[in-house]
Structure formats: C-alpha cells, structure tokens
N, C-alpha and C positions, 0 to 999 in steps of 0.2 A: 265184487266190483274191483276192488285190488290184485287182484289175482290176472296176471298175462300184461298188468300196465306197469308204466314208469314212474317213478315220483320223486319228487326232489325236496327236500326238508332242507332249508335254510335257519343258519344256527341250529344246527344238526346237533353239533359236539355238545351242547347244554343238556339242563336237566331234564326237561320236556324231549328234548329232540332223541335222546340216546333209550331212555324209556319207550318214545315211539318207532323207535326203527328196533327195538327190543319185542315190541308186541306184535310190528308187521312181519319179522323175518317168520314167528313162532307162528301168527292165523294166516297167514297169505303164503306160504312156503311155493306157491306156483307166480310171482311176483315178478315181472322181468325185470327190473332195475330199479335200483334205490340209490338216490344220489344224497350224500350225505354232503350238502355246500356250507362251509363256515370258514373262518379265515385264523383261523388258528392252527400251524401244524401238527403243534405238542398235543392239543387235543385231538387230533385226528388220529394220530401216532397211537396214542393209548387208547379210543376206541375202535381202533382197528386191532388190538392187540384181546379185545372184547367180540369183536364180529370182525375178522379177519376175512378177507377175498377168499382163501382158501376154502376155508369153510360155507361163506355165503359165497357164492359168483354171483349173488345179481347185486352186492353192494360195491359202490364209487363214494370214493375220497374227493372230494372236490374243492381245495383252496379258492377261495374268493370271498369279496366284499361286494355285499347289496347297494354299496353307495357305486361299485362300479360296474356300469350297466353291461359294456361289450362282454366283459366276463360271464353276467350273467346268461348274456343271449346262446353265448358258447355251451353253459353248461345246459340248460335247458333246449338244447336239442336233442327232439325226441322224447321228450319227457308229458305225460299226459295230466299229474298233479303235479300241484304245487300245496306244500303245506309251511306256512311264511312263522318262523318262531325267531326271527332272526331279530335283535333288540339290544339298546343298551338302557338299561331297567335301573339302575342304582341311581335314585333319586335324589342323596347330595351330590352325585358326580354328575349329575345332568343341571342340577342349580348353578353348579361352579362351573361346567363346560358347557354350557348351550348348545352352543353352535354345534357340536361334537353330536350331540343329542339328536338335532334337527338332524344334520344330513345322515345320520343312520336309522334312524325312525319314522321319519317324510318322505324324504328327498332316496332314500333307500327302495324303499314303499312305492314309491312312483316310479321307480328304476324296475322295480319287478314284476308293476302294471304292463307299462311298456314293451318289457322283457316278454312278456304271457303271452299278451294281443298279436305279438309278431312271431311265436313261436310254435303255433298250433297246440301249446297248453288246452284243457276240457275242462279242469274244475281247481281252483285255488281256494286254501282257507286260510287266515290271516288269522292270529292270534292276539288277543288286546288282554286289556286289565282292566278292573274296577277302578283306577286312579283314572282311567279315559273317560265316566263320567262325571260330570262337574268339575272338570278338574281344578285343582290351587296350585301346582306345581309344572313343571316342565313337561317331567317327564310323561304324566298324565295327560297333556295338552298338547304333545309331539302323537301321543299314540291316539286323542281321539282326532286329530287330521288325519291321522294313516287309516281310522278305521270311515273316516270320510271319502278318502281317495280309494278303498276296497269295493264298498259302496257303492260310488258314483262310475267306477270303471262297467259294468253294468250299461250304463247312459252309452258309451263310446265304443260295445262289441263288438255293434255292426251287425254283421250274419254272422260273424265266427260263434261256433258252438263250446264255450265260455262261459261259466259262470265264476263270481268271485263273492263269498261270502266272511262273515268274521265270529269268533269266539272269544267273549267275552269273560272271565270269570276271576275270581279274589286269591288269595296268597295257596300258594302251592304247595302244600307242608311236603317240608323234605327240601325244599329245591336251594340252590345253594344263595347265601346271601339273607335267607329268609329268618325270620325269630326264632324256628324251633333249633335247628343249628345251631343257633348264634349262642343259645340258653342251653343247649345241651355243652357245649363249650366252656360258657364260663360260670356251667356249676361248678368245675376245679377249683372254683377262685371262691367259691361260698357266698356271690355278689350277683344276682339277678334283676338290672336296671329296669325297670317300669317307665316307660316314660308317660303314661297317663293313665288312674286306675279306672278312667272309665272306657280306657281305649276298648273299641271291636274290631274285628275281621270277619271277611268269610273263608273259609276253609274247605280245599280240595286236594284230595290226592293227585297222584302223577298219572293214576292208573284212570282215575276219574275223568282229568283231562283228557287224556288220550280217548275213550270212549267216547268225550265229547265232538272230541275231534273227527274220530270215525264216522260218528254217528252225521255229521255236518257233512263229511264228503259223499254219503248216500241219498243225504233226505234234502237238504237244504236249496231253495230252490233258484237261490242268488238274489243278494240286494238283502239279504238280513244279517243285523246284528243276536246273535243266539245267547243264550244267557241261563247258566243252570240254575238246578235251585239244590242249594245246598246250605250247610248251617254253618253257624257262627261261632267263634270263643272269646270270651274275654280274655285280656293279654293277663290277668293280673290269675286268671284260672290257669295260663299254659304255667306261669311260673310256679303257682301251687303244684300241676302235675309235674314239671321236672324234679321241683326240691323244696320242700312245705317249709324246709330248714334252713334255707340260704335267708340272706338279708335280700329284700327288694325295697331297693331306695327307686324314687321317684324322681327322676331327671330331667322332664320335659321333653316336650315336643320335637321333634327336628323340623326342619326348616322346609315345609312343602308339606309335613303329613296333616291328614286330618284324623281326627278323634273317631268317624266313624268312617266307613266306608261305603259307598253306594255302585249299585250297578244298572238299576233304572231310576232315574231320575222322573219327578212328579209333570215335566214337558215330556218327556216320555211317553207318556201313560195315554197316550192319545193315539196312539199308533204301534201298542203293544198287544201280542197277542199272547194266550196260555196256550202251550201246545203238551201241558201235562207233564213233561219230565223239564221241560225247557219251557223257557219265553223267546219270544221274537221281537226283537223291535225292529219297525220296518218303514223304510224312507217314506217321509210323510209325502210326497206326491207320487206315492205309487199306487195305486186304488187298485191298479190289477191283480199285486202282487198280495195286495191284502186280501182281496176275495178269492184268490187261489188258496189261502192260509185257511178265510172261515169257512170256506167248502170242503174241508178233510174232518172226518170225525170227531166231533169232540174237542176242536179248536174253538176257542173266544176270545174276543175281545177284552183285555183286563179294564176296571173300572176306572173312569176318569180321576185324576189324582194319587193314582196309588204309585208308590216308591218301594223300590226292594234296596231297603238301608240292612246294615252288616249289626246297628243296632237296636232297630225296631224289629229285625227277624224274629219270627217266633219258632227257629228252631235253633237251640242253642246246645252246643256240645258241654256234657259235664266233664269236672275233673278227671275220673276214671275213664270216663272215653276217648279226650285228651290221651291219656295214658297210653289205651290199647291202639291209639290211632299211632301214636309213636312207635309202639313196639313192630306194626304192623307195616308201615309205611316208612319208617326213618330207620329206626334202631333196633335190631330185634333182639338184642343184649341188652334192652334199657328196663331200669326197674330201681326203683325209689328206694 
C-alpha cells in the first residue's frame, strides 16, 4: 500500500515518528515521498544526519506547526497519507500551560482535519493515549477532543475518498520522557522515586506501535478508535528490574495521574468490538460501520460492561521480562 505513495508524518522528529520513518524507508524502499513535518529544526538537523536526502530521495524536512494551518495545506500537497503524532504530551506542562496544550492538541487537530479534506489526502491516522479515556487531566482531555474531531471528520467527507481513523495505546517504553528513561537515569544516584506502589501501566514498544500503525493504514475502515492488547507492569516491578539495590522512596502522585490506566472504558463497552489482535471502539451512531466490523471473520462484539484497565489486565510483564524488554527495546548495554 505504501509503496509508489506520499506521506507525511507530523511530529516526525520524536520518538514514534523517527522509528516510523525508520521502518517505512527499510519495508517500502519504492515509497515516493516522506515528509517529515515538525517544527523543530535542531531536530530535523540530526535526523537528517540519520536518513539524509542523499541517501533517501524520497525523504522532506518540513518545518512547521499544526497549529498553523496554511502551512500545513502547503506541505500536504500531494501527499496521499497522513500519520498525525504531532502532540504536546507532558502532563505537568499541559496543567500549568493549558491553553498551550489546547491549541496544539485541538485546535492543531482540526487544523489537519481541514488541511486533509481540501488537499486530496486518502487515508489519516491520528495517534491518542490511554490518558484520552476517562480523562482527570489536560492532557488526556485535549487528546480525547482530538480523537473526537478524527472521528467525526468522517460525518464531513462528502465524496472525497478519505478516511480518518485513530490509535489508541499506553506508555511507549523507550520513548523520551517516559519512567524507563527516567529510572535508567537516576540509578546513578542509587534513588528510584515510586510515586504509588500500586501504580500500573500498559506497555508497548516503538516497534509495536509502529505495526499498529501500519496495520491501521491497511485495514482500518474509518470512524474507529483501535486499541491493542498488550500487557501491563507495575512501576514498583520496573524499579526492581532496573536496580533491586537502589532506595525507592514513595513520593506521591503528580498532579493529573491516575493509579491505574484505562483504554476502554466500561461506556465503551457498548460499541466495542474484538477484532482479535485489536479492539475497535466505534462511534456509537454508526450501525453501518459496526456491521461492516461483525461481518469479517471472527469479529465480536465485547461484553456489555467490560473495561480494558492497565490494572485489572491479566497479562502482566514479570521482572525479567521487564529486563529483556529493556535490553531489547531501550538499552541493549543494560544489565543489573
């Protein structure tokens, strides 16, 4: 499918984006254009010095911000995907900046709807988080509007041949910002803050995501929210896998997280389907779109009530998996 089109990855330069334009130059090598849009040039700079023009011709550097739409129109000509990772994600920095938050997480988001519908774009997939459902926080509450306005642009295509759908999934191990980092860091210091011993997550590689995301731009039929199924770790298990030796003092919460994580919620569950590697959840006035879902092999409907929590999962990563996930995925020098 990738192979002879164009695509433009916004927030390119991050850890999602650089990984994905890492996996597309290597399966799609007949790819005609890869526009890499982020608004950072330092980061462009050094991944370009990573996938260089010289090397790739079909990759573009493209300075710009999703909050500013003629920019985008510019750069998406001629471009037939779109895969949207573009986001400001740091959750005390979205409590203390709001506004900052909304318009590059919203107001961004609707700038690329926009941008798509008048650009002759074919297929967008928008990237969300677990903090988008139920959110307590900003940040989580900025992205599930944006994974609403992905959605509903769906309602506004017209004829244009268009779909837009979203991916949904938990902490990234590896990606920058995130606890395995953060703990691989400050074992120097022999101090590994816990902020709640019964905290969970769910856990996915970079390589995982990206799959998902492929797999989204082939099969996905437009107007769902996709949602893997992956496993869990306790925070207080990652710090036994970095350093069994360190002190883990318990520090409390930050301001916005919760104790557990969710990514379907038990309203949810009403208009969720199993499609076996993935769930769907799918705009509850869509009845077309869901008997297109239960008419493919082996699709169902999940049970009324059911919730895919990060701590009722029943698949949980042990310490030593923890481990080998690290050596394999973060640090391949790491070792206790």
């Amino acid at each position: 499918m990738l192979n002879q089109a164009s695509i433009l990855i916004t927030g390119g330069t991050g850890s999602f984006g650089k990984a994905f334009v890492k996996r597309v130059l290597q399966q799609y090598p007949h790819i005609k254009r890869l526009v890499v849009f982020s608004r950072d040039e330092l980061k462009q700079f050094e991944m370009g010095q990573l996938f260089s023009e010289a090397e790739y011709p079909q990759i573009r550097y493209f300075i710009g911000d999703i909050r500013d739409e003629a920019r985008l129109r510019r750069a998406l000509e001629g471009i037939d995907i779109v895969v949207h990772a573009a986001a400001l994600k740091q959750v005390p920095a979205a409590e203390y900046n709001p506004f900052e938050c909304i318009k590059t997480n919203i107001l961004g988001a609707q700038n690329l709807i926009e941008a798509c519908l008048d650009s002759g774009v074919q297929n967008v997939v928008a990237l969300s988080t677990d903090k988008a459902a139920a959110p307590i926080n900003l940040y989580g509450a900025t992205k599930l509007c944006s994974d609403k306005l992905f959605v509903a642009a769906n309602n506004i295509k017209g004829s244009r041949d268009i779909r837009f759908s979203v991916v949904r999934y938990g902490n990234v191990m590896g990606s920058r910002g995130s606890v395995i980092p953060f703990f691989l860091e400050k074992r120097k210091t022999g101090v590994l803050p816990i902020t709640d011993v019964e905290m969970t997550r769910f856990n996915i590689s970079l390589d995982e995501g990206v799959d998902m995301v492929l797999w989204a731009l082939e099969n996905a039929l437009g107007g769902e929210v996709l949602v893997p199924k992956i496993p869990s770790y306790r925070i207080t298990d990652v710090a036994q896998a970095i350093d069994p030796e360190a002190e883990h003092p318990v520090i409390g919460i930050r301001p916005g997280e919760k104790v557990h994580e969710e990514m379907i919620t038990e309203s949810d569950s009403f208009n969720t389907v199993d499609l076996g590697k993935y769930y769907a959840i799918l705009p509850s006035a869509d009845n077309a779109l869901c008997e297109k879902y239960l008419a493919k092999e082996g699709v169902v409907k999940v049970e009324e009530g059911f919730c895919y929590n990060s701590g009722t999962n029943p698949d949980f990563l042990t310490v030593e998996e923890i481990r080998e996930l690290i050596q394999k995925h973060v640090d391949p020098d790491f070792s206790v």
